[in-house]
MIFISE-475016 format. One record per residue (C-alpha): x, y, z; chain. Coordinates in steps of 0.2 Angstrom, whole numbers. Layout:
<nodes>
+-------+-------+-------+-----+
|     X |     Y |     Z | mol |
+-------+-------+-------+-----+
|     X |     Y |     Z |   A |
...
+-------+-------+-------+-----+
</nodes>
This chain:
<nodes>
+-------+-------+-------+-----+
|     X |     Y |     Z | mol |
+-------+-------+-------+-----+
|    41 |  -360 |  -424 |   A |
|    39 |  -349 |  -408 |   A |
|    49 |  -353 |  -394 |   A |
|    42 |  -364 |  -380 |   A |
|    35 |  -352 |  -365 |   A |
|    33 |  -369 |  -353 |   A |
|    46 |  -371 |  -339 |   A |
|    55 |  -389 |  -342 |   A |
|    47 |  -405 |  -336 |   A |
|    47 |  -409 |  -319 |   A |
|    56 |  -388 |  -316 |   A |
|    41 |  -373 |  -312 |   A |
|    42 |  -354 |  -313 |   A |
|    37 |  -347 |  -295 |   A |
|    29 |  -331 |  -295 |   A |
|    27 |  -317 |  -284 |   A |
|    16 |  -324 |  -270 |   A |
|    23 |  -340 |  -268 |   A |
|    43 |  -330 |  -268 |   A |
|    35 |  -323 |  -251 |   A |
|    29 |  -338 |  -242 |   A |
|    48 |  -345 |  -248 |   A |
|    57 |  -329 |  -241 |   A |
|    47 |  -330 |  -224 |   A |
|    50 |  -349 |  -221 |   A |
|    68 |  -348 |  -226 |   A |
|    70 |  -332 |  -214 |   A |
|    63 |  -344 |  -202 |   A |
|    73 |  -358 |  -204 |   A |
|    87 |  -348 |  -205 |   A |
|    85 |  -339 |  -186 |   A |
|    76 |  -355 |  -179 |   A |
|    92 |  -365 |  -184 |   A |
|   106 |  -350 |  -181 |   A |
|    97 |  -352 |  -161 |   A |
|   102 |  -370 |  -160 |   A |
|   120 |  -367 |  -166 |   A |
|   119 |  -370 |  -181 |   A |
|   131 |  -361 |  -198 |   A |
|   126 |  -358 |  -213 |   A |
|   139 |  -364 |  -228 |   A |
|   138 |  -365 |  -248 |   A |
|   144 |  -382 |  -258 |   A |
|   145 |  -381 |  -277 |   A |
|   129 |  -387 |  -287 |   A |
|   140 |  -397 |  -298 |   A |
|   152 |  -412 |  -290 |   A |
|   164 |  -425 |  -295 |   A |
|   154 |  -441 |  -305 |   A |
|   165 |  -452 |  -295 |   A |
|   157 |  -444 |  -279 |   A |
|   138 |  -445 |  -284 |   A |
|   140 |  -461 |  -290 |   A |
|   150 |  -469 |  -274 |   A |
|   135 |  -480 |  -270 |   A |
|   131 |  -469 |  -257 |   A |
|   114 |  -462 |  -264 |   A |
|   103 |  -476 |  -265 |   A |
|    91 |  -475 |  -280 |   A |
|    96 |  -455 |  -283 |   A |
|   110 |  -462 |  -290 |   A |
|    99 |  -468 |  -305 |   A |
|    93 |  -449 |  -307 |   A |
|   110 |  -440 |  -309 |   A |
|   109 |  -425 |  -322 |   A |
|   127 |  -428 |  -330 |   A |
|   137 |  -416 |  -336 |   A |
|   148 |  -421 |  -353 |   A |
|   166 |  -415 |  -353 |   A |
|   172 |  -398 |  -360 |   A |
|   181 |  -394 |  -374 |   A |
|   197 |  -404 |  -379 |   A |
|   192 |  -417 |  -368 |   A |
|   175 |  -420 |  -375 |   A |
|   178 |  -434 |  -388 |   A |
|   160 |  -442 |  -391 |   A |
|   167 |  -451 |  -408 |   A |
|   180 |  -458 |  -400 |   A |
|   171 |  -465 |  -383 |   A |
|   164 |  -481 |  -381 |   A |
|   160 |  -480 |  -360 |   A |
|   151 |  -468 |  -352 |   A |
|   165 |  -463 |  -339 |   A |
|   175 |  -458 |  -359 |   A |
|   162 |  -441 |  -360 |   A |
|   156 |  -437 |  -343 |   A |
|   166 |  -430 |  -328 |   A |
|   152 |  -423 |  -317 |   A |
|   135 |  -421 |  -313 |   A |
|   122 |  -411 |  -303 |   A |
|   120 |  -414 |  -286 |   A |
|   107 |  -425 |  -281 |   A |
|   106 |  -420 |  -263 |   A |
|   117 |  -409 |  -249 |   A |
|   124 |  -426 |  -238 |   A |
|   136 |  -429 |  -252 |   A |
|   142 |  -413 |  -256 |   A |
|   144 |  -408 |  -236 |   A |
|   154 |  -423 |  -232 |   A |
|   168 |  -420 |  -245 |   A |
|   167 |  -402 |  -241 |   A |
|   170 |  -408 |  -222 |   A |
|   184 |  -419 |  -226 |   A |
|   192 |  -404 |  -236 |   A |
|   190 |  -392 |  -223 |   A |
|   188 |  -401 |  -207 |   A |
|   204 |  -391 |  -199 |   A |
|   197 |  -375 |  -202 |   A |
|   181 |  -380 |  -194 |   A |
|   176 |  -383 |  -175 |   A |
|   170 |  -400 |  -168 |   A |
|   159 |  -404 |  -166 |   A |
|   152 |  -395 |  -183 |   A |
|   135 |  -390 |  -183 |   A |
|   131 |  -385 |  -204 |   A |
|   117 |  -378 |  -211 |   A |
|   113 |  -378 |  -228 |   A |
|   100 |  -374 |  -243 |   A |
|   100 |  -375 |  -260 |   A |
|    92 |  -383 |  -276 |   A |
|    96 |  -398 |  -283 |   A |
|    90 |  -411 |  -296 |   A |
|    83 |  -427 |  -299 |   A |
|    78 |  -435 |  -315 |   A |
|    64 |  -442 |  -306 |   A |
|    45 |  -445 |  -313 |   A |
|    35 |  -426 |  -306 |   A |
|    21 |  -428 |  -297 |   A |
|    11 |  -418 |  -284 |   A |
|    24 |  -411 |  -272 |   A |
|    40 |  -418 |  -279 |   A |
|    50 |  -409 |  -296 |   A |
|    65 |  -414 |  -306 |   A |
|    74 |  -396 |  -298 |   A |
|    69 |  -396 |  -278 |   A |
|    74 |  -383 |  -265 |   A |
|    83 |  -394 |  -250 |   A |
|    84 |  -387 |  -232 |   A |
|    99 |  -398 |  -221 |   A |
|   106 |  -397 |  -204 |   A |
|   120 |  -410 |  -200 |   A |
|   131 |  -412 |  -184 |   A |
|   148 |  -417 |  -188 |   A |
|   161 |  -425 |  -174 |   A |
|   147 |  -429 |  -162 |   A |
|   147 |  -448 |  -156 |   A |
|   135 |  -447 |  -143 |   A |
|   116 |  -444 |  -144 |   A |
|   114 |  -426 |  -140 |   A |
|   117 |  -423 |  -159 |   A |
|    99 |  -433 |  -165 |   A |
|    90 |  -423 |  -148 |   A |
|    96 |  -408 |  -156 |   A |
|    94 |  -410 |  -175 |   A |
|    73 |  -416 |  -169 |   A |
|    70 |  -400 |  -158 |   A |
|    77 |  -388 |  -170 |   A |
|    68 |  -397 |  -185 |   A |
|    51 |  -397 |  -175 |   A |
|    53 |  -380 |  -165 |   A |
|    56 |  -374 |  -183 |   A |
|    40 |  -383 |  -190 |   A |
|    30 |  -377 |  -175 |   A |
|    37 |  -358 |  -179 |   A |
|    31 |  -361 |  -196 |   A |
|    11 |  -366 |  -188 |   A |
|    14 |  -386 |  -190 |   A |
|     5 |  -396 |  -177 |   A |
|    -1 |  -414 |  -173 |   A |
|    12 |  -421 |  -184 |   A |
|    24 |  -437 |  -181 |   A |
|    43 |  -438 |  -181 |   A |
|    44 |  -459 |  -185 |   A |
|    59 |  -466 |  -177 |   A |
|    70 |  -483 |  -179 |   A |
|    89 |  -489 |  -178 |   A |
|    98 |  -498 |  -193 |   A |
|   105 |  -508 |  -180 |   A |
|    87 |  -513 |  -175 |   A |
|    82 |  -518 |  -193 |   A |
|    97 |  -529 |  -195 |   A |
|    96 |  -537 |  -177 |   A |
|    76 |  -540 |  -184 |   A |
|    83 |  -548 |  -198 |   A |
|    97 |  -560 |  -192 |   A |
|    86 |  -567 |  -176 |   A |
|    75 |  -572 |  -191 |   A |
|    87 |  -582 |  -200 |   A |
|    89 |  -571 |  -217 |   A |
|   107 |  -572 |  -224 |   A |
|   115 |  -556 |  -222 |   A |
|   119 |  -552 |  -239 |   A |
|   101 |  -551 |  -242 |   A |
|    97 |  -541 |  -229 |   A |
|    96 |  -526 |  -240 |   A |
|    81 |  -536 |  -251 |   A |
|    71 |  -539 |  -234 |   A |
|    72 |  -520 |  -229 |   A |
|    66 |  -514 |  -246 |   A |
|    53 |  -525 |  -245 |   A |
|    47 |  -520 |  -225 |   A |
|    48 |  -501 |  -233 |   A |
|    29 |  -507 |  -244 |   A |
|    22 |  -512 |  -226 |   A |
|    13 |  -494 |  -226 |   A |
|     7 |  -499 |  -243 |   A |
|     4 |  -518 |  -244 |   A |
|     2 |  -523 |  -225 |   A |
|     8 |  -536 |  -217 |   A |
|     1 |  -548 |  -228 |   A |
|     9 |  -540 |  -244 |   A |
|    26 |  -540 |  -237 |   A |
|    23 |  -560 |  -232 |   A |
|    19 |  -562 |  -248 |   A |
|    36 |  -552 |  -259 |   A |
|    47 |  -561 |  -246 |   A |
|    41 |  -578 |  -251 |   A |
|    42 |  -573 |  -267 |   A |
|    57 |  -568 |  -269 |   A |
|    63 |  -584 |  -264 |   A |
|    65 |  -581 |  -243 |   A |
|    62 |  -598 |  -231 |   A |
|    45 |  -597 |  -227 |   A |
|    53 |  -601 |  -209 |   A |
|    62 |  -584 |  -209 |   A |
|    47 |  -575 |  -216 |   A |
|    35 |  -582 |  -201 |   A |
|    49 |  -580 |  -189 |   A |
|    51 |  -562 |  -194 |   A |
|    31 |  -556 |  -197 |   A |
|    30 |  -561 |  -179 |   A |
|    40 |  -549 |  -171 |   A |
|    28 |  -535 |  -180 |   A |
|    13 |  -545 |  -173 |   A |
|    20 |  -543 |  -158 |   A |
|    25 |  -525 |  -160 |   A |
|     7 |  -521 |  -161 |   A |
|     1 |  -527 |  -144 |   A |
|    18 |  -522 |  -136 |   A |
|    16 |  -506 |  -124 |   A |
|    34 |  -502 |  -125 |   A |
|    41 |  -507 |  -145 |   A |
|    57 |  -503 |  -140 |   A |
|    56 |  -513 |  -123 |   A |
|    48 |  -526 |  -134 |   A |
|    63 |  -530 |  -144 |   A |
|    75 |  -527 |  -133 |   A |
|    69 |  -542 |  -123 |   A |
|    66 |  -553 |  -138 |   A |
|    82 |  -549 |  -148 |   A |
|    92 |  -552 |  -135 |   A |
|   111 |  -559 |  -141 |   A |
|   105 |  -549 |  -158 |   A |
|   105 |  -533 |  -152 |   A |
|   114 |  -526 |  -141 |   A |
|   106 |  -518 |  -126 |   A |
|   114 |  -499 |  -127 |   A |
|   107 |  -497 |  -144 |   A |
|    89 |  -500 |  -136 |   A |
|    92 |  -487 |  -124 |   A |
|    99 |  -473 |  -133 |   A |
|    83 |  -475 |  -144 |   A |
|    72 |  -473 |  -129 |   A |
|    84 |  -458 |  -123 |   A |
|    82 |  -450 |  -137 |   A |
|    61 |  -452 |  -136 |   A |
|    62 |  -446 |  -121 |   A |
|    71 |  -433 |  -120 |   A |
|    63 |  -425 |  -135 |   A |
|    46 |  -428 |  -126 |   A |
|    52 |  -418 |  -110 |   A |
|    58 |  -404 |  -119 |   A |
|    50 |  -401 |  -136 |   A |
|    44 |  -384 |  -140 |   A |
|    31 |  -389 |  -152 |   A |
|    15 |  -398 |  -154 |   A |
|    21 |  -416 |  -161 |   A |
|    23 |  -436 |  -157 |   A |
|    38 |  -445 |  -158 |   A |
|    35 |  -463 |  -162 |   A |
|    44 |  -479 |  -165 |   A |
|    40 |  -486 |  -179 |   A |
|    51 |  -504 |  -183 |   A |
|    43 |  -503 |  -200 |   A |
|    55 |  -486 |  -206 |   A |
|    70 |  -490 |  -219 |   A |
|    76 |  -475 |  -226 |   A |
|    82 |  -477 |  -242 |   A |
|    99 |  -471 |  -243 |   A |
|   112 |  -485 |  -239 |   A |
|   124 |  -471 |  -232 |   A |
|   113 |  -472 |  -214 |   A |
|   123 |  -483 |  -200 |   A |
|   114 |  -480 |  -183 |   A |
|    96 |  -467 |  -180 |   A |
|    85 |  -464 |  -192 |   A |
|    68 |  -452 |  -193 |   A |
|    55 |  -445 |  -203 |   A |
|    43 |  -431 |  -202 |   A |
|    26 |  -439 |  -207 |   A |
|    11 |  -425 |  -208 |   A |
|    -9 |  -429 |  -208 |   A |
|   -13 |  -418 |  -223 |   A |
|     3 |  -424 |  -234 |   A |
|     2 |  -444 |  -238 |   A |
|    20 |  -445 |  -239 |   A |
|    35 |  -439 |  -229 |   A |
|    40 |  -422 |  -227 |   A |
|    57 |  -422 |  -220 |   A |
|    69 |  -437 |  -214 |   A |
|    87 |  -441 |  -208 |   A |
|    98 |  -451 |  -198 |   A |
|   116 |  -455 |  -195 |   A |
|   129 |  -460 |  -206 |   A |
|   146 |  -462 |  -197 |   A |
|   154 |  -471 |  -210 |   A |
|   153 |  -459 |  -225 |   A |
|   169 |  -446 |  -219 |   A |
|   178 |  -461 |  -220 |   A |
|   175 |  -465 |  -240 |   A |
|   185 |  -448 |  -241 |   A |
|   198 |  -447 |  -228 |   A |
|   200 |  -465 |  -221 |   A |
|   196 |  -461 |  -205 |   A |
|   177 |  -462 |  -199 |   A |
|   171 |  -446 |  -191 |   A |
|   151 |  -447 |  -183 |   A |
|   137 |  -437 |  -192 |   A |
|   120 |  -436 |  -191 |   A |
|   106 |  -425 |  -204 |   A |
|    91 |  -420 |  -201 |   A |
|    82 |  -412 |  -219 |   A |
|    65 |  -403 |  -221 |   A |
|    56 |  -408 |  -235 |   A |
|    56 |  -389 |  -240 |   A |
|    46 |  -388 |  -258 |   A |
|    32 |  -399 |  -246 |   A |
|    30 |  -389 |  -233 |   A |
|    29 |  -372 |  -246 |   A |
|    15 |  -383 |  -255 |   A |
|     6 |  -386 |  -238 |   A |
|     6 |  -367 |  -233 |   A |
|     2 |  -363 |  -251 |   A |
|   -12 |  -374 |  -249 |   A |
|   -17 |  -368 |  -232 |   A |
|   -19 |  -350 |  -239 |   A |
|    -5 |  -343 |  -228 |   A |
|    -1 |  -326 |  -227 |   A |
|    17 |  -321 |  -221 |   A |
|    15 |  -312 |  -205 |   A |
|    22 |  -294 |  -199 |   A |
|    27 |  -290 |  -217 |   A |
|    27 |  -272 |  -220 |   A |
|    13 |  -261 |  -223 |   A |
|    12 |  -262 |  -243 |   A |
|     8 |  -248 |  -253 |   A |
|     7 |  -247 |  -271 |   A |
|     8 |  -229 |  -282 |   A |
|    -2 |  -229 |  -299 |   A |
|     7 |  -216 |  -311 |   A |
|    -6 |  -212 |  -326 |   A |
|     3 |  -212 |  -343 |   A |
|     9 |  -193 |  -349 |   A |
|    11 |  -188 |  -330 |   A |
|    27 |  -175 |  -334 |   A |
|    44 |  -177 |  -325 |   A |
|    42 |  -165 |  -313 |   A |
|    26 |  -173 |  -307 |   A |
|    37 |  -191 |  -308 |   A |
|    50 |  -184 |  -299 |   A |
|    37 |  -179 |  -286 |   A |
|    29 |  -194 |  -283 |   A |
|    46 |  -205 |  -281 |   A |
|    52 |  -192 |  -268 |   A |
|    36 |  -196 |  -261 |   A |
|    39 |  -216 |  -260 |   A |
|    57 |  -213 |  -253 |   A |
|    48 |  -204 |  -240 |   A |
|    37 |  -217 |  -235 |   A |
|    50 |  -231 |  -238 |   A |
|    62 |  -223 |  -224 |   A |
|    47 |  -227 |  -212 |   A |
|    48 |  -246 |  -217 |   A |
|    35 |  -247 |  -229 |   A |
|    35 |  -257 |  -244 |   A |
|    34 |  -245 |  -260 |   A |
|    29 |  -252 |  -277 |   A |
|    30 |  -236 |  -290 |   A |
|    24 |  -241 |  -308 |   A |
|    13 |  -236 |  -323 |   A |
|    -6 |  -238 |  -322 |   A |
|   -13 |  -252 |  -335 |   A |
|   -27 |  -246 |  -345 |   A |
|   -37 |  -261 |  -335 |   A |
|   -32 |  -255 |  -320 |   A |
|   -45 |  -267 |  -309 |   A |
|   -35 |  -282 |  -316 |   A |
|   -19 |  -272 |  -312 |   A |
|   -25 |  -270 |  -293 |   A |
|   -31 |  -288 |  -294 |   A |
|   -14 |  -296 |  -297 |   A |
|    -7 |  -282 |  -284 |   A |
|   -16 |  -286 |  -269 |   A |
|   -11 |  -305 |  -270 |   A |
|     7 |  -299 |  -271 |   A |
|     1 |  -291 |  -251 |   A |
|    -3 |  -276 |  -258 |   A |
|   -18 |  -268 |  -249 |   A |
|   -18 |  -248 |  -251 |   A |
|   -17 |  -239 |  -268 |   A |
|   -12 |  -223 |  -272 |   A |
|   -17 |  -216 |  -290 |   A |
|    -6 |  -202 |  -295 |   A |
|   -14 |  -192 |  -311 |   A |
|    -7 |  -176 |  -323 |   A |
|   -17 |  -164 |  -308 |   A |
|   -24 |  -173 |  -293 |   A |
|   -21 |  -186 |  -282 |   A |
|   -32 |  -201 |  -277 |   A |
|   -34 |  -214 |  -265 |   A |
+-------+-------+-------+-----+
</nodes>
């Protein structure tokens, strides 16, 4: 039987053209981010089980690619638990693999620590459009920064970057932990449960307000809870100021500093951003990983239904590792998104070189090949781009699949003449 051809479901080859778009939006992240401060660092792509399985990863945890133990120390006859045969795993995103790189090396590092890092990594998740099982990620975290300059400057270097990039008219969604919680106790839910409410709220874009009326009472909430708290997003909606709104009503709840770093936050990325966006607070935004303590945003986009980027601030996660808490805060682009978006778009990467591509006939003899390559060293000292390689017999379909590689301008080398 012949071997399968077909990537792995839920992985995908990525040819030529799209390579480009990657190269040119990772160049552009890379000198967007390196302007705001930002360094670039490396973790390993495989981590401790113990660390990927900390409860810290929310429902990713579910989507671990384990790795079995090696050699000696593999004993699958012998094993009746799961923890008996597996020792570590793919990483399933770049928060959990930075924070125990931070706590390893936090005295060689400045503070605060501004880290920037890309890389794949792997979920066992269901593929759909926009999403695979092996996912380019693209973070930036502060590290040792209490205050609120650290999300100011993680939401103007994510949107100047997406400006760069041609995005415009998008939103960066904005809540507080600490305001869905407030939300949750003036209403008169048990806090244990708190956790169940917020995973319901997180359906509100899906199945209104009437939906989420209807999982809370089913699942069992006091239907004098569940009116208490509907009411504070009925009144969200008429409010001019939502964050003035609930800073007045959940008064003894929430205290008022948290409200007011929020509207710092939004203002100061309105005075002073550098792209074409709207930041907006949105009660309704939960964030799924359980790791997020304080801020948290999302990068919402009109063509894309879902999000494409998010973050937030986890100041207790340092902690799990080296007993003492140290602030952060992440801001992550939803990188294989956006490629898809400019994919779709038709976007051409701009100021590439001038691309030239030489057509050798077959039985050219090696003194005309040598010719012709000292030819493209030539033109390659000049900065252009240089493709030397044997004409196909279909050489239309050969130029074809050139020119959507970018290049534009042939030159056909034959056993006498030359042609253009």
């Amino acid at each position: 039987m012949a071997l399968s051809k077909k990537p792995t479901t839920g992985m995908k080859d990525i040819l030529p053209e799209e390579m480009q778009i990657r190269d040119y939006v990772i160049s552009v992240i890379k000198d967007t981010y390196g302007k705001f401060g930002f360094t670039s660092i490396e973790t390993p792509c495989v981590e401790n089980i113990a660390n990927l399985s900390s409860k810290q990863g929310g429902d990713n945890e579910k989507l671990i690619f384990k790795i079995l133990k090696r050699g000696e120390k593999l004993n699958v006859a012998a094993a009746t638990t799961e923890e008996e045969v597996v020792d570590s795993g793919l990483r399933y995103d770049l928060t959990v693999p930075l924070v125990r790189y931070y706590s390893n090396n936090a005295a060689s590092l400045p503070s605060p620590f501004k880290a920037l890092q890309m890389g794949n990594v792997w979920r066992a998740d269901r593929p759909q459009r926009g999403r695979y099982r092996q996912f380019m990620q693209c973070d930036i975290d502060i590290l040792g920064e209490p205050s609120n300059l650290a999300e100011i400057e993680l939401i103007l270097a994510t949107t100047t970057t997406l400006g760069k990039l041609g995005f415009k008219n998008f939103q960066i969604r904005i809540n507080e932990r600490r305001i869905l919680k407030a939300m949750a106790a003036y209403s008169g839910f048990p806090e244990e449960s708190y956790d169940s409410v917020f995973i319901t709220l997180d359906k509100m874009d899906k199945i209104g307000l009437e939906g989420v009326e209807a999982e809370l009472l089913e699942n069992g909430f006091d239907k004098t809870c569940v009116d208490k708290y509907l009411e504070l997003f009925k009144g969200l909606e008429s409010a001019e100021d939502g964050v003035a709104y609930l800073a007045d009503t959940l008064e003894g709840f929430l205290e008022p500093e948290i409200a007011q770093s929020l509207r710092e936050i939004m203002d100061s990325v309105k005075a002073t951003k550098a792209s074409d966006f709207e930041i907006v607070f949105d009660a309704t935004l939960v964030r799924g990983m359980s790791y997020y303590t304080g801020t948290i945003f999302e990068i919402a986009m009109p063509e894309f239904g879902g999000s494409c980027g998010g973050g937030g601030r986890y100041d207790k996660m340092v902690g799990k590792f080296t007993g003492n808490d140290v602030p952060a805060c992440g801001f992550s682009i939803g990188f294989e998104r956006i490629i898809m978006l400019l994919m779709e778009r038709g976007f051409k990467v701009p100021t590439r070189p001038k691309q030239v591509a030489y057509l050798i006939e077959k039985g050219v003899s090696g003194e005309r090949l040598c010719e012709v390559i000292a030819q493209a060293q030539e033109a390659r000292k000049d900065g252009t781009q240089v493709l030397v390689a044997r004409m196909n017999k279909n050489k239309k379909f050969q130029k074809e699949q050139l020119n959507k590689e970018g290049y534009e301008e042939f030159v056909e080398f034959y056993k006498e003449e030359l042609k253009r």
